[in-house]
LUMLUMKE-58882 format. One line per 8 residues: number of its first residue (from 1); for each residue x, y, z of C-alpha. Coordinates in steps of 0.1 Angstrom, whole numbers, padded with zeros to 4 digits. Layout:
NUM = X Y Z  ...
END
This chain:
1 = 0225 -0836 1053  0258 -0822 1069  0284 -0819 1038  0303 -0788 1028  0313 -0773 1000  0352 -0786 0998  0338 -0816 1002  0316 -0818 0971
9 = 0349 -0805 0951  0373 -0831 0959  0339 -0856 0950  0336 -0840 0913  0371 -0837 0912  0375 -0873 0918  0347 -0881 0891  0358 -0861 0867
17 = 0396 -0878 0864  0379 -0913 0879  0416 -0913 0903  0419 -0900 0935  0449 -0896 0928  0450 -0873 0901  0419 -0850 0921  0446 -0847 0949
25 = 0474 -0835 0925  0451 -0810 0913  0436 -0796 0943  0469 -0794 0961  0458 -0817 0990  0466 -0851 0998  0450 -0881 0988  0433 -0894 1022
33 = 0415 -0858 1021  0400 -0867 0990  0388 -0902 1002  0378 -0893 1033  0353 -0865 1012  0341 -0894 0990  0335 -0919 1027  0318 -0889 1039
41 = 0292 -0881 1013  0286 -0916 1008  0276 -0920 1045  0257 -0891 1048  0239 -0893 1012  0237 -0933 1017  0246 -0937 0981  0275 -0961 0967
49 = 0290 -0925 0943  0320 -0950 0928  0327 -0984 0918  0368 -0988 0936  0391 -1005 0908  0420 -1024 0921  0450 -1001 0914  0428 -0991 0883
57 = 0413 -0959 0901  0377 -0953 0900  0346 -0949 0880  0312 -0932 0893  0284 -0955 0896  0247 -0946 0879  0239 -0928 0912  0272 -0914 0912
65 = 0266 -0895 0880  0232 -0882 0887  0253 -0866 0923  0284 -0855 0903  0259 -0832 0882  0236 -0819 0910  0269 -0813 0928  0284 -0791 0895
73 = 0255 -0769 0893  0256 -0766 0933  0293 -0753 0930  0287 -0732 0902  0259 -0716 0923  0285 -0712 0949  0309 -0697 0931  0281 -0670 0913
81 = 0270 -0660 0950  0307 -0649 0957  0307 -0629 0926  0276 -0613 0935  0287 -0605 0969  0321 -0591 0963  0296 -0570 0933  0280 -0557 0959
89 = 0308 -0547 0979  0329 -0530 0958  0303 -0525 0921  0277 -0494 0917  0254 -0525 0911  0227 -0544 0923  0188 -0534 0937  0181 -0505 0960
97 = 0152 -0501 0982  0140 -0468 0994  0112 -0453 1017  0105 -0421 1021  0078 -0398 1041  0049 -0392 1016  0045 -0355 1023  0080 -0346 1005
105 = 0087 -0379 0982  0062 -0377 0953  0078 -0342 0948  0118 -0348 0951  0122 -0386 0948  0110 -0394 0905  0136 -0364 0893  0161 -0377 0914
113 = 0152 -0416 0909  0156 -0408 0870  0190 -0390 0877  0204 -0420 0895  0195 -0445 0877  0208 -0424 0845  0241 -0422 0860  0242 -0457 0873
121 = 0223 -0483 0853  0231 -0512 0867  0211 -0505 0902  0174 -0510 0905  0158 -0488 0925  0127 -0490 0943  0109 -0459 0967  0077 -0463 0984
129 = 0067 -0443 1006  0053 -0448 1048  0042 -0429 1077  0069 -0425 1101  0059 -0450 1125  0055 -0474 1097  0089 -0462 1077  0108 -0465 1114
137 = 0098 -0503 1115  0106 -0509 1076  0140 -0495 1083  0145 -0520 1115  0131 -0551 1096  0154 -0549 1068  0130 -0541 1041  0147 -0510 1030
145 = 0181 -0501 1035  0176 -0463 1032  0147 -0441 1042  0136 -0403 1035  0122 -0383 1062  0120 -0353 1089  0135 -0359 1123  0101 -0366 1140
153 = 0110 -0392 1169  0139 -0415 1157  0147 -0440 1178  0187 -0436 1192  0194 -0466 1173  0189 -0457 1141  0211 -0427 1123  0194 -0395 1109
161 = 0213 -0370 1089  0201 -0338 1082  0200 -0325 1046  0172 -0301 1039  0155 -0275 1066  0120 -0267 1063  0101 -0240 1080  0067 -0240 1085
169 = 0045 -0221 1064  0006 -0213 1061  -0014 -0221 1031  -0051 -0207 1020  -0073 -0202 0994  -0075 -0170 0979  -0105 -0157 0993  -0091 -0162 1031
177 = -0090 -0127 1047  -0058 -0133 1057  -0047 -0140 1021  -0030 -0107 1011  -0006 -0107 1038  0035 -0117 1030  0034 -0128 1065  0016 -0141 1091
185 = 0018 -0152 1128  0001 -0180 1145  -0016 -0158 1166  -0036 -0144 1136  -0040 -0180 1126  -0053 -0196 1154  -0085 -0172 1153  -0097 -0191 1119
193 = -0101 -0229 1111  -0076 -0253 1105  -0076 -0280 1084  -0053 -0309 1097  -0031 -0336 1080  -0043 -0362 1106  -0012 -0384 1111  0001 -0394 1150
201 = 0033 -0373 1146  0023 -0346 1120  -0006 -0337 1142  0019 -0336 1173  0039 -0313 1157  0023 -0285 1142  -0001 -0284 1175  0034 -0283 1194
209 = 0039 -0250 1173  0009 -0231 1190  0016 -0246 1219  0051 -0231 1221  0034 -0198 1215  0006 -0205 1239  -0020 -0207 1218  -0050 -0231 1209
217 = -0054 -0238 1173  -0092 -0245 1158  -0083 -0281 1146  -0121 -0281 1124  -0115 -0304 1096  -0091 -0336 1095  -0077 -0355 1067  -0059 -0389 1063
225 = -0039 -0375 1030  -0019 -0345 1016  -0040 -0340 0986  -0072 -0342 1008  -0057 -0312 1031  -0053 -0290 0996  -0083 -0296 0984  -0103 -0284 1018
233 = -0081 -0256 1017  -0087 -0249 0982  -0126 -0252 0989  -0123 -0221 1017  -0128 -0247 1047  -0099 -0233 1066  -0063 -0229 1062  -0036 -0255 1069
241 = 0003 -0256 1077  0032 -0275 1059  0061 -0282 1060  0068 -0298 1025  0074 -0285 0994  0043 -0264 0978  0051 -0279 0941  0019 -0260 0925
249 = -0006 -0237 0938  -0034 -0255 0927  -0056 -0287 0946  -0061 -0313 0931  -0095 -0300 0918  -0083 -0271 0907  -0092 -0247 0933  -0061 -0222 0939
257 = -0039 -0224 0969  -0013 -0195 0982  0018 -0200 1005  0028 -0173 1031  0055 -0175 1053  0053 -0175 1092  0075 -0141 1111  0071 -0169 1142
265 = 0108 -0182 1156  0093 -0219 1150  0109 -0252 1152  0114 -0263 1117  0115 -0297 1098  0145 -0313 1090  0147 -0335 1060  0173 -0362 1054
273 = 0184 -0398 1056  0175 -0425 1083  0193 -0458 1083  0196 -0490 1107  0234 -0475 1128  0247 -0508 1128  0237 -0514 1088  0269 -0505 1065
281 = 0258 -0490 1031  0261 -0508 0997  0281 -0488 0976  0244 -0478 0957  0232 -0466 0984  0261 -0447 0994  0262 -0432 0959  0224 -0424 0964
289 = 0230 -0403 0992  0259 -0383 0977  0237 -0376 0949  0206 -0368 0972  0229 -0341 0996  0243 -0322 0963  0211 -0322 0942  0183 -0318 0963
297 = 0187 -0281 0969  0191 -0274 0932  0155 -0300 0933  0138 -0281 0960  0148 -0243 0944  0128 -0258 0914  0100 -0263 0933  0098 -0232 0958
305 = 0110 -0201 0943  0111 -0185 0979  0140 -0193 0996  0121 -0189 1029  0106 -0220 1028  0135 -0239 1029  0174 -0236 1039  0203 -0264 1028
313 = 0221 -0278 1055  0260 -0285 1054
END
């Protein structure tokens, strides 16, 4: 049915004074606007809406009634979806929906979800987290308007800015013979196992590391998660190399893990904020990423100590 919105008010206006009249007096508009509303809603509903009284104005009919009410709650509905869009152009307000990379967002997004959300109550917010293939195509389908993650192949239309830097770094069990070293190259790496975090582009780049220093790594044991890796470094099958925040030295099993920095000029990591370029932020989610650029250093320092592992951009 082909009706508008004007339309249905000059009908309940009408009904509600029974006198065209009256409903154009009201609305400011002239009386064959309002009967030419009523003629079309009763064509295109193919209802009789009013009984016409002879210079006595008009009343609704039973059908009439039944419309007029449908048609209140209809403009009422219209009216509360304004409200909520002008909220969410201009109010701190509303639902926010995040995705981040899952390397990084278990250890930086809860203490930062809690501050927001302190500071504005009104939003609801929402993170999960996706592998960047996955997180790219979440981004272009609309599902989340913001997403947290390392520059690893974004597409030119979608824009990526830079918060955090991190460096590569090696991580090994205790009883590695390379563990009392404060540094270590990727030559004396590459001579040892490697345990893997076996994801397309995570695997691309930290075999693109020895390859920039022409060397092979020993790629002997893969995994398909972050706690995985740890815990096969923990259990002395080889070392491994990250990237994200080390938040505890220990695996998940308990076995002890140690961090130590690479003296190799390597390409680092750079954390920040992907978006859609075309998409214009909600004022949450603009407030989300002021919050995210001047917190998440004071966030990260809590979690390494060592500010090797990581350097704030400006």
């Amino acid at each position: 049915m082909h009706f508008t919105l004007k339309q249905l008010r000059y009908f309940v206006n009408a009904g509600e004074f029974n006198s065209v009249t009256k409903a154009a007096e009201t609305l400011h508009v002239s009386q064959p606007s309002i009967s030419s509303a009523i003629l079309h809603l009763e064509d295109v509903t193919g209802l009789q809406l009013f009984v016409r009284h002879h210079a006595q104005g008009l009343s609704l009919t039973p059908a009439g009634r039944k419309f007029v009410l449908k048609a209140k709650q209809l403009l009422q509905d219209a009216e509360g979806l304004g409200h909520y869009a002008s909220t969410l152009g201009e109010d701190i307000a509303g639902s926010l929906r995040i995705v981040g990379f899952p390397t990084f967002t278990p250890i930086l997004m809860p203490s930062l979800m809690k501050a927001f959300v302190d500071a504005y109550p009104e939003v609801t917010i929402q993170c999960d987290e996706n592998h960047q293939k996955d997180l790219i195509q979440s981004l272009h389908e609309g599902r989340y308007e913001l997403g947290l993650t390392y520059d690893l192949q974004i597409p030119a239309d979608i824009e990526f800015e830079a918060i955090i830097e991190f460096p590569p770094y090696a991580v090994l069990n205790n009883a590695h013979p390379l563990a009392d070293r404060e540094e270590l190259s990727l030559k004396e790496l590459a001579e040892y196992p490697m345990v893997v975090l076996d994801w397309p582009m995570s695997r691309d780049y930290f075999y693109s590391l020895f390859l920039s220093q022409d060397l092979e790594p020993k790629f002997a044991y893969k995994a398909q998660s972050l706690g995985m890796v740890r815990g096969l470094v923990g259990n002395g099958f080889g070392y491994s190399l990250f990237n994200s925040p080390l938040a505890s030295n220990l695996a998940l099993d308990g076995t002890e893990l140690k961090a130590i920095p690479l003296k190799d000029k390597l390409r680092p990591l750079r954390m920040g904020i992907a978006k859609v370029g075309q998409l214009r932020l909600t004022p949450a989610a603009q407030a989300f990423v002021q919050m995210l650029k001047t917190q998440t250093t004071e966030l990260t320092d809590a979690v390494f100590t060592d500010k090797r592992f990581h350097k704030a951009l400006d």
